[in-house]
C-alpha positions as CSV (number, residue, x, y, z in Angstrom):
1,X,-35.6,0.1,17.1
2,X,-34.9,2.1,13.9
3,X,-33.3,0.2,11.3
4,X,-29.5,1.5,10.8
5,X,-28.8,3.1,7.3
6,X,-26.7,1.1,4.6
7,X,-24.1,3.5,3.8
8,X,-21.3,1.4,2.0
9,X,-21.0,-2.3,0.2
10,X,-17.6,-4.0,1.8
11,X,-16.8,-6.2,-1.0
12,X,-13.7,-8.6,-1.4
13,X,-11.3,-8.7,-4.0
14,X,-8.6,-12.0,-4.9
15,X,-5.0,-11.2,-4.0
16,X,-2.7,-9.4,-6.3
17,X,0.2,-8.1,-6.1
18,X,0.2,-5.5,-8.7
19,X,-2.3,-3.5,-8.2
20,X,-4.9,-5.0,-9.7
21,X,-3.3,-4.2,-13.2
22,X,-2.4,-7.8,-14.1
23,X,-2.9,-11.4,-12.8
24,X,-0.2,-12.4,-10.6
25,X,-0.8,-16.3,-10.8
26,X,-2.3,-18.1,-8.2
27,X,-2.1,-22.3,-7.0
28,X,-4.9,-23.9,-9.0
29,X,-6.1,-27.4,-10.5
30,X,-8.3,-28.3,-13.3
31,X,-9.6,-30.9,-11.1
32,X,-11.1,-28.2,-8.6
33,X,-12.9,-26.2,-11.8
34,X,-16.6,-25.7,-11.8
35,X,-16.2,-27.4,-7.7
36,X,-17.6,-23.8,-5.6
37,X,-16.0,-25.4,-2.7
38,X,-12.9,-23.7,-4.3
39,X,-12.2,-19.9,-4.6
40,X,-12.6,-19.2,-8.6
41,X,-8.9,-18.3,-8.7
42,X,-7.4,-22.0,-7.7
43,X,-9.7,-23.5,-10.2
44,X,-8.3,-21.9,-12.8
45,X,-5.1,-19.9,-11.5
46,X,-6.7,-16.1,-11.8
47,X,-9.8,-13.8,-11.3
48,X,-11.2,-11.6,-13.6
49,X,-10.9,-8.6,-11.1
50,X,-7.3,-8.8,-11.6
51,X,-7.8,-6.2,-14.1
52,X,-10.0,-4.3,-12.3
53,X,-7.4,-0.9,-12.4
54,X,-6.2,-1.5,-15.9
55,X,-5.9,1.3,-18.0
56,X,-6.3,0.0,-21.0
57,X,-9.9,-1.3,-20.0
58,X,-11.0,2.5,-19.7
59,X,-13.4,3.5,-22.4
60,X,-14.9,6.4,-23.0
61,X,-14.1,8.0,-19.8
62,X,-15.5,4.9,-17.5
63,X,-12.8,2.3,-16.2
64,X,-14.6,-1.1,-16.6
65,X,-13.9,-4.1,-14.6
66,X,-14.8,-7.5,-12.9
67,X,-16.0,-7.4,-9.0
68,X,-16.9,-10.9,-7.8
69,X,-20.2,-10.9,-5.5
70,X,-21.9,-8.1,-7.8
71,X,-24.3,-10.5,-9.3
72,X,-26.0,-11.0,-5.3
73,X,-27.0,-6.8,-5.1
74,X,-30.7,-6.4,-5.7
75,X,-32.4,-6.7,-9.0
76,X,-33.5,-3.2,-8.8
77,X,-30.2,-1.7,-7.7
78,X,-28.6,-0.1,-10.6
79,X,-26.1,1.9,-8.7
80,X,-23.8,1.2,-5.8
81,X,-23.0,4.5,-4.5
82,X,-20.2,3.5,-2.5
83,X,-18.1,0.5,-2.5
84,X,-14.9,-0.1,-0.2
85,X,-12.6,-3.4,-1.3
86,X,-10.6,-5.1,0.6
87,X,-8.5,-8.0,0.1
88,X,-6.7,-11.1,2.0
89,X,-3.0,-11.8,1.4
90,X,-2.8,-15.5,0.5
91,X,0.1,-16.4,3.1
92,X,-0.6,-14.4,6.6
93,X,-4.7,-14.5,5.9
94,X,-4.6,-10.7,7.1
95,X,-7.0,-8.7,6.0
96,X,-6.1,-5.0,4.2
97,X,-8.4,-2.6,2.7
98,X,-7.8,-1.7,-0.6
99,X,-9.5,2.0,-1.6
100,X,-13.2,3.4,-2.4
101,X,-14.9,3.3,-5.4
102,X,-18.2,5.8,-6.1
103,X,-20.8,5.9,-8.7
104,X,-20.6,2.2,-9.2
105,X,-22.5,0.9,-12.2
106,X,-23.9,-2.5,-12.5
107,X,-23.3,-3.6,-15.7
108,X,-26.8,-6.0,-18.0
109,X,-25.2,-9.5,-18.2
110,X,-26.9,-9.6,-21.6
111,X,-25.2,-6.3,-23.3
112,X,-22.0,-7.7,-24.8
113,X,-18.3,-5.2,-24.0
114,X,-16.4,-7.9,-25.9
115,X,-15.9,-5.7,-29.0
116,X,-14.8,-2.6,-26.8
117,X,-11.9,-5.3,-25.8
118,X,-11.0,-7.1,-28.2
119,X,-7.3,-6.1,-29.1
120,X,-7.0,-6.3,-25.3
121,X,-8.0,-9.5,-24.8
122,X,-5.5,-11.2,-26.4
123,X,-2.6,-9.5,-24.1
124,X,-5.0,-11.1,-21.1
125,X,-4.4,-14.4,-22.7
126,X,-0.5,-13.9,-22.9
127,X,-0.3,-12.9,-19.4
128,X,-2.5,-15.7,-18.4
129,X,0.1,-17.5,-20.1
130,X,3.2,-16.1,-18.3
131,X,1.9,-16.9,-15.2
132,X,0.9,-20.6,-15.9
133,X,-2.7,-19.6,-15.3
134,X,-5.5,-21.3,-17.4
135,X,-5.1,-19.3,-20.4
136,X,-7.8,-21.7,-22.6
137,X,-10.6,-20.4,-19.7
138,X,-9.9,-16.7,-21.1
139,X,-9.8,-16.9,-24.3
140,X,-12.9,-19.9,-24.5
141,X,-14.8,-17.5,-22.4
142,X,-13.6,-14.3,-23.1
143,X,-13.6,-10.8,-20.7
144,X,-15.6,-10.9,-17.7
145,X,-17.2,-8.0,-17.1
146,X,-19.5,-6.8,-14.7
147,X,-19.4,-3.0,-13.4
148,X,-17.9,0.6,-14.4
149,X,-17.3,3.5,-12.9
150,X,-15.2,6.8,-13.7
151,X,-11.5,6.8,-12.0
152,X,-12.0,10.3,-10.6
153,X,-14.7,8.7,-8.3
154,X,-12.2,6.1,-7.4
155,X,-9.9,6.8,-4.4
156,X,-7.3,3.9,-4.3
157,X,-4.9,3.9,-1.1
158,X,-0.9,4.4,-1.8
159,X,-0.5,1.1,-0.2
160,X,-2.4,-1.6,0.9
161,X,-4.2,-1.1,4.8
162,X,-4.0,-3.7,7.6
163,X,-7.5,-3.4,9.0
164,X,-7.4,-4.9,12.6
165,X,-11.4,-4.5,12.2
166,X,-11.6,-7.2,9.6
167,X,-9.4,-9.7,11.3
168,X,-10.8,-9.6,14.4
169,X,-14.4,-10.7,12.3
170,X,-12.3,-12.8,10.0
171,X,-15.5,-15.6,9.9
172,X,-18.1,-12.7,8.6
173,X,-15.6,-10.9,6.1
174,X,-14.7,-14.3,4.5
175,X,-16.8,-14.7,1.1
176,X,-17.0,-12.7,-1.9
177,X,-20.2,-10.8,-1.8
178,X,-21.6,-7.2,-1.0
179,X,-21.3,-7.0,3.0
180,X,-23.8,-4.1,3.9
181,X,-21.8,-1.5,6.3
182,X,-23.6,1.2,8.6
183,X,-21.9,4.0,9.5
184,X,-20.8,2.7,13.0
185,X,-19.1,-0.1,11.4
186,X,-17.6,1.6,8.4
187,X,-16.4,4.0,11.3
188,X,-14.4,1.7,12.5
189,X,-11.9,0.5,9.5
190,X,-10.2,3.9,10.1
191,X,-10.8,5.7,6.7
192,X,-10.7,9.1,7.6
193,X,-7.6,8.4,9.3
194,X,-6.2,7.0,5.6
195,X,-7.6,9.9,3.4
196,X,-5.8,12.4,5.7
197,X,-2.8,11.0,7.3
198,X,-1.4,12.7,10.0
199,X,1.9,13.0,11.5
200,X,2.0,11.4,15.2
201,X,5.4,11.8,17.2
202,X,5.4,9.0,19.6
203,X,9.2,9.0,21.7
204,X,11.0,6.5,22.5
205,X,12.6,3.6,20.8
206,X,11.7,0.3,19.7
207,X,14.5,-2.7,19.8
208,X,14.7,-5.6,17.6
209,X,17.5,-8.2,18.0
210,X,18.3,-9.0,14.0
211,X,16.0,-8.3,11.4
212,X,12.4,-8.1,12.1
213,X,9.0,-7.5,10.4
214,X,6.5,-4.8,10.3
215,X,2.7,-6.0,9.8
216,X,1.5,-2.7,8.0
217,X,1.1,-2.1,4.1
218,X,0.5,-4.7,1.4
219,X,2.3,-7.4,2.9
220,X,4.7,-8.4,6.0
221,X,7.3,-6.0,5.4
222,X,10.8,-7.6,6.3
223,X,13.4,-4.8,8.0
224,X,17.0,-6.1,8.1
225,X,19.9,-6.5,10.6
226,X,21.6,-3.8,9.3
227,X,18.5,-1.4,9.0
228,X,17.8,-2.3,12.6
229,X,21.2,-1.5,13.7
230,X,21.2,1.6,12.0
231,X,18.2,3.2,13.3
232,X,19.3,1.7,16.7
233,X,22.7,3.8,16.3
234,X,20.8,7.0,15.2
235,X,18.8,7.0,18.3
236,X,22.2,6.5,20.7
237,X,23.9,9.1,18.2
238,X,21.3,11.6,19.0
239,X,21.0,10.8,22.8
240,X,24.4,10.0,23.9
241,X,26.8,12.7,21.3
242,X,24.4,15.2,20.7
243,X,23.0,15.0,24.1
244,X,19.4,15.1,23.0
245,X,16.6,14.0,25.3
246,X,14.9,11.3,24.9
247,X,11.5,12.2,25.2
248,X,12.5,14.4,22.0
249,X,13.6,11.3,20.3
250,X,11.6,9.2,18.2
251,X,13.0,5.4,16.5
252,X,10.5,3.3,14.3
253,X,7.7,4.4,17.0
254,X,5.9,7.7,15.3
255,X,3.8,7.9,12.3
256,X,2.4,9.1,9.7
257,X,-0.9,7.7,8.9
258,X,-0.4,3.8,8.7
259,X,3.3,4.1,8.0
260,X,6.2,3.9,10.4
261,X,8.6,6.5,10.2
262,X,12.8,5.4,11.1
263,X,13.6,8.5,13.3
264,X,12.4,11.4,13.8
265,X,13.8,14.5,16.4
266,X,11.1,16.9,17.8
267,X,12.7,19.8,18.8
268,X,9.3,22.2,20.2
269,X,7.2,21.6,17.6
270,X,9.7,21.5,14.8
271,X,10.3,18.1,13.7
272,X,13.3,16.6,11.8
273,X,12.7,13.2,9.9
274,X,15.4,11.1,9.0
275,X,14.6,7.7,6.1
276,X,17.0,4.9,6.3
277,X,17.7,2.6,3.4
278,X,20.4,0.1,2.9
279,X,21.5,0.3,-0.6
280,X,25.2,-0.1,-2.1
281,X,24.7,3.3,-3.6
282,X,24.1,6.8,-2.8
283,X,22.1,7.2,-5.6
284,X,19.9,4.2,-4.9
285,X,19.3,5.7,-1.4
286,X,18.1,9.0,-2.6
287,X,15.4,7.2,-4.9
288,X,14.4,4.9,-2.4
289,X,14.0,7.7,0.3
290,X,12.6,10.9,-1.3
291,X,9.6,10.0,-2.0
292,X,9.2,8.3,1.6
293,X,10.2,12.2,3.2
294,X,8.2,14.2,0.7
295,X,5.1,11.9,1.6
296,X,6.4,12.6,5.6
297,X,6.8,15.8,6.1
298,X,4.1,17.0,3.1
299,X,1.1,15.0,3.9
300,X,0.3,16.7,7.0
301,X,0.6,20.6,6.3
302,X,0.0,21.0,10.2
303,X,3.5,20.3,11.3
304,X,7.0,22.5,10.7
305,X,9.6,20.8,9.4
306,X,13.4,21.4,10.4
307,X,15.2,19.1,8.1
308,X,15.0,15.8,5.9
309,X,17.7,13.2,6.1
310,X,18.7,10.1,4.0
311,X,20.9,7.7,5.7
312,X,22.4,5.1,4.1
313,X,25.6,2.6,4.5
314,X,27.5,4.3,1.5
315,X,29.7,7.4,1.6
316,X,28.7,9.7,-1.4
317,X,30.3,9.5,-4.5
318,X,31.3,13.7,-6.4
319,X,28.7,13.6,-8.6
320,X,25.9,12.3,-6.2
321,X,26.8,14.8,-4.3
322,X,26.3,17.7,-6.9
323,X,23.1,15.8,-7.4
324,X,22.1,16.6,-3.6
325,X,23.2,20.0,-4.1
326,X,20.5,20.3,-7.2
327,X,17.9,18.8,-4.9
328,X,19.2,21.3,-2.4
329,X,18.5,24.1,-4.5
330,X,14.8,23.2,-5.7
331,X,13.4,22.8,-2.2
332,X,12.9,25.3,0.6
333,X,13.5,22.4,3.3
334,X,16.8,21.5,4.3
335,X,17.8,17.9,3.1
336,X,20.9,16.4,4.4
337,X,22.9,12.8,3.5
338,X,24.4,10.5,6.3
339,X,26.2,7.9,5.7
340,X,26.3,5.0,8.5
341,X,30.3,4.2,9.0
342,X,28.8,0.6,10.7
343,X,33.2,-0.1,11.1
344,X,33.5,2.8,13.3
345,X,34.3,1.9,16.9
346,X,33.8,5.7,18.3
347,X,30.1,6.3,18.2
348,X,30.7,9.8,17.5
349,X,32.3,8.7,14.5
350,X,29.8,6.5,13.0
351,X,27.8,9.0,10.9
352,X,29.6,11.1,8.1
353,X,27.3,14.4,7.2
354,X,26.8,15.7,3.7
């Protein structure tokens, strides 16, 4: 049987919550230090990869950075030519890719970056610091690093990817070191899928009694009663007032890529995509939402688009509504505003229309 071609290094990174920018703190004990039994980041409360994306560790057009598990490649291997990271959130164990990295460099353990980082490292130890992390490590030690690359080979995901794949083999993709992938198995984590999301209209409706939780993006992402009930309304609006069918209906079931989209009407081909947000503001709505439409409707230039809508709890204050009206006016896609009257007993009078 012919051997099957390496074509990517899976390769773990710790937990973080910011993007890899800064350490976010982590449970640790000096009595666990130097004990390998123990994940480097609960000996002493961080890992060096936690700056892994930091900009201010980019020198002369390479971003340089910490990956645990690059000291077990071969001697001879210079060069990883494709590295995909993935990470484990600390409270649900789940398992979520994190982006691809090209062109990787392994770094000589004996050439010394320390002077390229020196001003830097000092802000490392104050954010050690503010996170109750083991600050004396860092500065005793100094900067770990192990690899570089250049950020336009890097291709980091929006958010972070639930990869069913990886769970399911939770006891293989457990340790930090450079898991070889063929192309059958990178196949399956879904990455084409990721670099080009697509728009997939799925009808129906999904009920939740309360609030509930969605398992997708960085972390379990918590929907509340009053989102729930919202959505919920939309869809009965739609079907039972406007007298829309409900194969034509879509609530919290279609996507877009790996994200779950509120509502969304497809009327022939021509979809309309409403975002829901909760906020006490109108203004706060349109912030929170935009981006969440533009990414929608944009991402997949296959599908027409009919209308964007924000809905939110709050009627519209004069001069958020001038603002819409700008918004209005510097797109070519109708954009609309409803506000969810929750206190309204008539179901045709639950949703006010800017």
């Amino acid at each position: 049987m012919a051997k099957k071609e390496i074509t990517a290094r899976l390769m773990r990174l710790t937990w973080n919550r910011f993007n890899w920018e800064r350490p976010q703190g982590h449970v640790w004990s000096k009595t666990k230090q130097r004990d390998t039994a123990y994940a480097y980041e609960h000996q002493y409360g961080f890992g060096h990869e936690e700056w892994l994306f930091n900009q201010d560790f980019n020198f002369d057009g390479y971003q340089y950075g910490y990956i645990r598990g690059v000291e077990d490649m071969p001697v001879a291997d210079k060069i990883i030519e494709k590295v995909i990271l993935f990470t484990i959130n600390e409270e649900t164990k789940s398992r979520y890719l994190v982006g691809e990295l090209k062109q990787v460099e392994i770094l000589d353990e004996n050439e010394d970056f320390q002077d390229h980082f020196e001003k830097e490292l000092s802000v490392i130890i104050d954010q050690l610091r503010e996170v109750n992390a083991d600050y004396k490590s860092a500065k005793k030690d100094g900067l770990w690093v192990n690899v570089r690359f250049k950020m336009e080979n890097a291709f980091l995901y929006s958010d972070l990817i639930h990869s069913p794949y990886l769970d399911i083999n939770e006891k293989k993709f457990r340790r930090f070191k450079p898991f070889k992938l063929t192309f059958e198995e990178e196949s399956k984590l879904g990455l084409e899928e990721i670099k080009n999301p697509f728009f997939k209209f799925n009808s129906g409706e999904v009920i939740f009694k309360g609030g509930h939780s969605r398992n997708i993006k960085k972390s379990t992402k918590s929907i509340t009663r009053s989102h729930s009930a919202l959505t919920q309304d939309l869809y009965k609006y739609h079907l039972n007032v406007l007298k829309i069918s409900s194969d034509f209906l879509s609530a919290e079931k279609s996507t877009v890529g790996d994200c779950l989209v509120d509502f969304a009407i497809n009327e022939g081909g021509l979809f309309s995509i409403y975002e829901a947000k909760t906020c006490s503001t109108g203004l706060l709505n349109f912030r929170q939402a935009l981006g969440q439409l533009f990414e929608y409707a944009f991402l997949d230039s296959t599908i027409c688009i009919k209308k964007l809508v924000i809905v939110g709890p709050v009627k519209l204050k004069e001069f958020e509504v001038s603002y819409l009206n700008q918004i209005r006016s510097a797109i070519n896609v109708k954009i609309e505003y409803w506000a969810y009257q929750k206190s309204e007993k008539d179901l045709k009078n639950r949703f006010l229309i800017y």
